[in-house]
Steps between C-alpha positions, in 0.01 A plus 500: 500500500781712582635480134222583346446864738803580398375510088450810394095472495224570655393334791151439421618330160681247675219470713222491189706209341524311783151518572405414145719227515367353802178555392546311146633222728183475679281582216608160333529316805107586549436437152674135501296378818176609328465146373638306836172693660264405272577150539538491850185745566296301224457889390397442142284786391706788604520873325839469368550858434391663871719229651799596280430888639457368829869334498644796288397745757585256829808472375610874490337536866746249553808612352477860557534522887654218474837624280454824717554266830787282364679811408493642860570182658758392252788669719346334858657177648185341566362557195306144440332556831416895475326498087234293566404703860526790304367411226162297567296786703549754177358215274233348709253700272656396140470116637141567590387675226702223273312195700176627513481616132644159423262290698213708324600429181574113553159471699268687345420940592074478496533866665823685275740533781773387292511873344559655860778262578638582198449874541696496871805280345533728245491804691762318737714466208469847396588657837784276546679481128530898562577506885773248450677653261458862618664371834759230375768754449486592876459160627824359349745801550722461750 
């Protein structure tokens, strides 16, 4: 990490590719399960398309605190422990937003709450894509 500060960049695009990256990473990962759930979940008559948008956008509530975390506790000596403490409270609302949109869609939304799930993970994403990279710069200066 130290290395790449020391480019002559911008912080935040170090930060944005990251981010991207890890969010790709995800992205396919979610996409590449899709089938290992439908077997296992006997889920055959699911809308493709709002599931795909529901692991797009789970995935970048995932990755964007997420890179912004790492980063701050890449310098820490206990930093397998400390990530995931950090970490899980600031994404406890992607996850639930990402399950319950997910369990709509594989079990059936009589009542349309699969829009408002939706709605808050992309608003989560949103606020955190452009908090996280307005405050990476400060986070990892030393």
């Amino acid at each position: 990490m130290e290395g790449l500060l020391l480019l002559p960049s911008d912080p935040r695009a170090l930060y944005y590719g990251k981010a991207i990256a890890n969010w790709l990473q995800l992205t396919l990962l979610g996409c590449a399960l899709v089938p290992v759930m439908v077997i296992l979940y006997d889920a055959g008559t699911l809308q493709l398309l709002k599931l795909l948008v529901i692991i797009i956008l789970g995935a970048a509530g995932l990755s964007a605190p997420g890179t912004l975390y790492a980063g701050m506790t890449s310098q820490v000596k206990a930093k397998q422990m400390l990530l995931p403490l950090l970490l899980f409270p600031l994404i406890v609302p992607a996850l639930l937003a990402s399950v319950k949109a997910t369990s709509l869609v594989i079990l059936g939304d009589p009542m349309g709450q699969s829009k408002a799930w939706i709605t808050l993970l992309a608003a989560f994403d949103l606020i955190y894509w452009s908090l996280c990279g307005l405050l990476f710069g400060r986070v990892v200066e030393e």
